[in-house]
C-alpha positions in Angstrom: 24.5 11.6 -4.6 23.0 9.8 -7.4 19.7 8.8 -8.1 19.7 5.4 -7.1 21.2 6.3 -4.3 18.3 9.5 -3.8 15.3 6.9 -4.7 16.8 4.3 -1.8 17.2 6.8 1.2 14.1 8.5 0.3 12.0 5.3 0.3 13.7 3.9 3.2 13.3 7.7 5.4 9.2 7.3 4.3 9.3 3.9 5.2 10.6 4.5 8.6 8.3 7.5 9.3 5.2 5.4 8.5 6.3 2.8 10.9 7.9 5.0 13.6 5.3 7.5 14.4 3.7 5.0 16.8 6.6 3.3 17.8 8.5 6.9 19.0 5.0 7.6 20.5 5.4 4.3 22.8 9.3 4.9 23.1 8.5 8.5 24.4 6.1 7.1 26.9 9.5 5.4 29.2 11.3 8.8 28.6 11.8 11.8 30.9 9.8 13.9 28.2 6.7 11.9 27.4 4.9 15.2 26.5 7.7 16.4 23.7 5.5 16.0 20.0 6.2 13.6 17.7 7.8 15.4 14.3 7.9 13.5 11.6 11.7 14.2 9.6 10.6 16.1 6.0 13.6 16.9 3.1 14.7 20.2 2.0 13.3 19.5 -1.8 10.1 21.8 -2.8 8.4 19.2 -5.0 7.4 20.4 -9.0 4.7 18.4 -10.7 5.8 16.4 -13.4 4.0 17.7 -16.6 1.4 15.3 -18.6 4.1 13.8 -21.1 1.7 13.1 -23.8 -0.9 10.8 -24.2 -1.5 7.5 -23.0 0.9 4.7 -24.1 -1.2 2.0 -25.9 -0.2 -1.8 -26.3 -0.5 -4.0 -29.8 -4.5 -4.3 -29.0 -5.2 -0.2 -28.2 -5.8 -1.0 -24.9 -3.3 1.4 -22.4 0.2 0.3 -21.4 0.8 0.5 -17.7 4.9 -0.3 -18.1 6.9 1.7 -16.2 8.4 2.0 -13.1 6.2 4.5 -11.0 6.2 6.4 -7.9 3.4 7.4 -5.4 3.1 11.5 -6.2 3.1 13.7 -8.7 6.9 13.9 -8.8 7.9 11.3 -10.4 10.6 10.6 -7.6 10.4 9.1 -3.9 8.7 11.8 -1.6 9.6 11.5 1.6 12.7 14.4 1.0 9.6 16.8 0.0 9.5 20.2 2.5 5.6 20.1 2.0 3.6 17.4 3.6 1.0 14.8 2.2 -1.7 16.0 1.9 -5.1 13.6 3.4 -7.4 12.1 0.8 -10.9 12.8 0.4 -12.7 10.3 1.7 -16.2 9.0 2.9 -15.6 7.6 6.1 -15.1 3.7 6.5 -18.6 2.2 7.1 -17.3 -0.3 9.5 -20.0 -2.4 11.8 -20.4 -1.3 14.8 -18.5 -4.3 16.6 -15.8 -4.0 14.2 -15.4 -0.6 14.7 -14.9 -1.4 18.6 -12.7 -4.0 18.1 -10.5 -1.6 15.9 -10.6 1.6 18.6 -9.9 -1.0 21.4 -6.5 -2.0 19.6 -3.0 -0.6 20.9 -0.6 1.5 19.5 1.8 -1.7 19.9 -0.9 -3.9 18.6 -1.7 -2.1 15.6 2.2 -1.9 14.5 2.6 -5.7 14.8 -0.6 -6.6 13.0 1.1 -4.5 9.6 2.5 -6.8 7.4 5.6 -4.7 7.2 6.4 -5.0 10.6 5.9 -8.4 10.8 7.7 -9.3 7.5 4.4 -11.2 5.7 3.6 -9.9 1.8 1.4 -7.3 1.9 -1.5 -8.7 -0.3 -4.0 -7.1 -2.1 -4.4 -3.8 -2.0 -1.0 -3.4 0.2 1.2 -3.5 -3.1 -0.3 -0.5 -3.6 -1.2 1.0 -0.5 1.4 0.3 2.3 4.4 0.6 0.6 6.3 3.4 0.0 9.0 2.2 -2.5 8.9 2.2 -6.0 6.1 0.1 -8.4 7.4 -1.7 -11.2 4.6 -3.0 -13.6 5.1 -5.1 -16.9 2.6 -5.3 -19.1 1.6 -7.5 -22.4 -1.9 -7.8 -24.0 -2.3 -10.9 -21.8 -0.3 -10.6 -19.1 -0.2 -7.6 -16.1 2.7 -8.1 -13.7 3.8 -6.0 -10.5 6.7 -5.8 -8.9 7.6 -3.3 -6.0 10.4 -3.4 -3.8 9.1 -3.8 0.0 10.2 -7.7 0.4 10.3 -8.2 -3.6 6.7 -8.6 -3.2 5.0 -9.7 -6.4 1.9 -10.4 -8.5 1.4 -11.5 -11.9 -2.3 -11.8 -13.1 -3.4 -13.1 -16.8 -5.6 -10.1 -19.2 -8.5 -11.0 -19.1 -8.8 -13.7 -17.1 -12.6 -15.5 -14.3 -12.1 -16.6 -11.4 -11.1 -20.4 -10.7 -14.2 -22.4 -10.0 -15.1 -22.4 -6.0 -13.6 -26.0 -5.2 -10.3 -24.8 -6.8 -9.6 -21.5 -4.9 -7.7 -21.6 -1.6 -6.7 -18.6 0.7 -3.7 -16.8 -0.5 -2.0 -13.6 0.1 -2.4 -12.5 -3.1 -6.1 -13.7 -3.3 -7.9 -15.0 -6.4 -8.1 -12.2 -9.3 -10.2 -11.6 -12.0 -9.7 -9.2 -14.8 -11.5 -7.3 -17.6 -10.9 -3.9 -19.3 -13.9 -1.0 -18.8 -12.8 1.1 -21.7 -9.4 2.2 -20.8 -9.6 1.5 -17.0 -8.2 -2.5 -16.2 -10.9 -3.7 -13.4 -9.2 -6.1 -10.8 -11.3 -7.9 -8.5 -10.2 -10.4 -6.2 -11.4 -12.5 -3.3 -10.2 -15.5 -1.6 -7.9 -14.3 0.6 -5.5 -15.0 3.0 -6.8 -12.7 6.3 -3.4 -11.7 7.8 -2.2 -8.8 5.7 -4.7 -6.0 7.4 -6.7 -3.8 4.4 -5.0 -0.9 6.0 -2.5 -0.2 8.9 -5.7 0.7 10.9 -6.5 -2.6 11.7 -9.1 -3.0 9.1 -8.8 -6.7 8.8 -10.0 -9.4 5.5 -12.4 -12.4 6.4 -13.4 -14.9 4.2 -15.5 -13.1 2.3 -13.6 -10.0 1.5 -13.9 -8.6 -1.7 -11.5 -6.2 -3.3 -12.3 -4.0 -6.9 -9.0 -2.2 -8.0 -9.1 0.2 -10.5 -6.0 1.2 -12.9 -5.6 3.6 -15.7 -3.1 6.3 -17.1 -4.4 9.2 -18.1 -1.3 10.3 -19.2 2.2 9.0 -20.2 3.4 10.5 -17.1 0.5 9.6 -14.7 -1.0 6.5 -13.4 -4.1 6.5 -11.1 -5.0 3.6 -8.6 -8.5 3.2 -6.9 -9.9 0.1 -4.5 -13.3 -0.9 -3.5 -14.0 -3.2 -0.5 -17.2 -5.1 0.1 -17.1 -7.4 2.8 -20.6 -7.8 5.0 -18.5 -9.3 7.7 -17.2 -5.7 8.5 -18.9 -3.5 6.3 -22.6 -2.1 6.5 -21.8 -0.7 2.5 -19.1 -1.3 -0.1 -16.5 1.5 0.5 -14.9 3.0 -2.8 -11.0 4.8 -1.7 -10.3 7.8 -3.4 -8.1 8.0 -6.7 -4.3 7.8 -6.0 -1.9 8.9 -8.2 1.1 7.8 -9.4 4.1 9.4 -11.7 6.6 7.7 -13.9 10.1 8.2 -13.0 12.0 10.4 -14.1 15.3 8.5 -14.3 16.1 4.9 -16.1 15.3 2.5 -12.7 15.2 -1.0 -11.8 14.2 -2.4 -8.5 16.3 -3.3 -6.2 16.9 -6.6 -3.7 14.9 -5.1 -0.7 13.7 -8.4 2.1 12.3 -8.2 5.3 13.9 -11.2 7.2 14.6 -10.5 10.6 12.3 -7.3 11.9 14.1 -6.3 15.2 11.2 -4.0 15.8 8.9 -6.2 16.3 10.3 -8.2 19.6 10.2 -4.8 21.3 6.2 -4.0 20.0 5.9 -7.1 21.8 7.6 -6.0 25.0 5.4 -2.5 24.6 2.0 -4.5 23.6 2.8 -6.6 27.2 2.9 -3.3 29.0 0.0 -1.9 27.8 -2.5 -5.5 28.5 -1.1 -5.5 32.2 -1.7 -1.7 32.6 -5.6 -2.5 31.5 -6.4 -5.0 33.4 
């Protein structure tokens, strides 16, 4: 098998189990064993930590070089054939209002797959590039330029170094938002508002308004490591600003380049439908 070949099934098997744990649950719920767990599929490939590499690549100005084509974990390959499972995050818990935080528990198993912008084939926004997607990260890099590419729908984002935000009467809701940059030492600070609402902030159901805010935080402490942080403030849904937890990212180990990967036709999501249906008439 080669390593094209390894990187593609392995995205596509840790794609599937992020979407199909609640699908199988609902599925399982119309089968003669409702009861029988959900197991999610892991490899047979005890992951080793890549080591540091060296220090920090550096562009023509000294500030670091984020090139590369990365994957989430230390490993530097796709993770889903790892024996050992993901470990959760430490993280303060989301300060969500408490109206927000009913809406969100009163949502559906159904309803929360078909809000995901996976499921239901929309980019994935800001910080989706880097959170929901579980194929590889490509990012370019020049003095005045960032770019990042990932494979889940050939999303895309290509923001100028540094750069303000446009003036108020200029900016219009987009998936991608409106982004400012600027370098804090050796950590590029992305902060972005004017969003596009529909992609969710996480599969949760933790939805954007209008006045969404997102901080991003990149740097590479290493040649072999890159480390991604997000803040959210939004007082529409938030009593505080809530900061994520570092996540890290490792360089691949092989020479890779992204391949075609679009959502067009999501059969999955005709039959969420059919289950979100069920689940309305059985509350009322």
């Amino acid at each position: 098998m080669t390593v094209r070949t390894l990187v593609t099934l392995g995205a596509v098997s840790l794609g599937s189990a992020l979407v199909s744990a609640p699908l199988w649950a609902q599925i399982g719920e119309q089968q003669p064993n409702p009861d029988k767990p959900f197991v999610e599929a892991r490899g047979n490939v005890t992951p080793v930590r890549l080591p540091p590499g060296g220090s920090t690549p550096r562009m023509a100005d000294g500030k670091p070089d984020f090139s590369g084509v990365w994957f989430s974990g230390p490993t530097g390959r796709a993770n889903a054939w790892s024996v050992v499972p993901d470990q959760p995050r430490k993280e303060d818990p989301i300060p969500f209002k408490p109206e927000v935080r009913k809406k969100i528990d009163s949502m559906t198993r159904a309803e929360r797959e078909l809000g995901r912008a996976q499921v239901a084939c929309r980019p994935l926004g800001v910080p989706g590039m880097w959170t929901d997607n579980p194929y590889p990260h490509q990012i370019v890099m020049k003095p005045t330029m960032f770019v990042h590419l990932i494979e889940s729908n050939n999303n895309w984002r290509a923001v100028p170094l540094p750069k303000a935000h446009k003036p108020a009467d200029e900016q219009e809701p987009l998936y991608m938002g409106d982004t400012a940059t600027r370098w804090e030492g050796d950590t590029l600070v992305l902060e972005t508002i004017s969003f596009d609402t529909r992609p969710w902030i996480q599969g949760n159901g933790w939805f954007k308004t209008e006045q969404t805010k997102v901080i991003e935080r990149l740097r590479r402490p290493t040649r072999n490591f890159l480390e991604y942080q997000y803040t959210v403030e939004d007082p529409n849904t938030l009593t505080r600003p809530w900061t994520s937890a570092w996540r890290e990212f490792s360089l691949s180990v092989a020479e890779l380049t992204l391949t075609e990967n679009f959502c067009t036709n999501n059969e999955n999501v005709e039959q969420f439908e059919k289950l979100a249906e069920q689940e309305r008439e059985k509350q009322k």
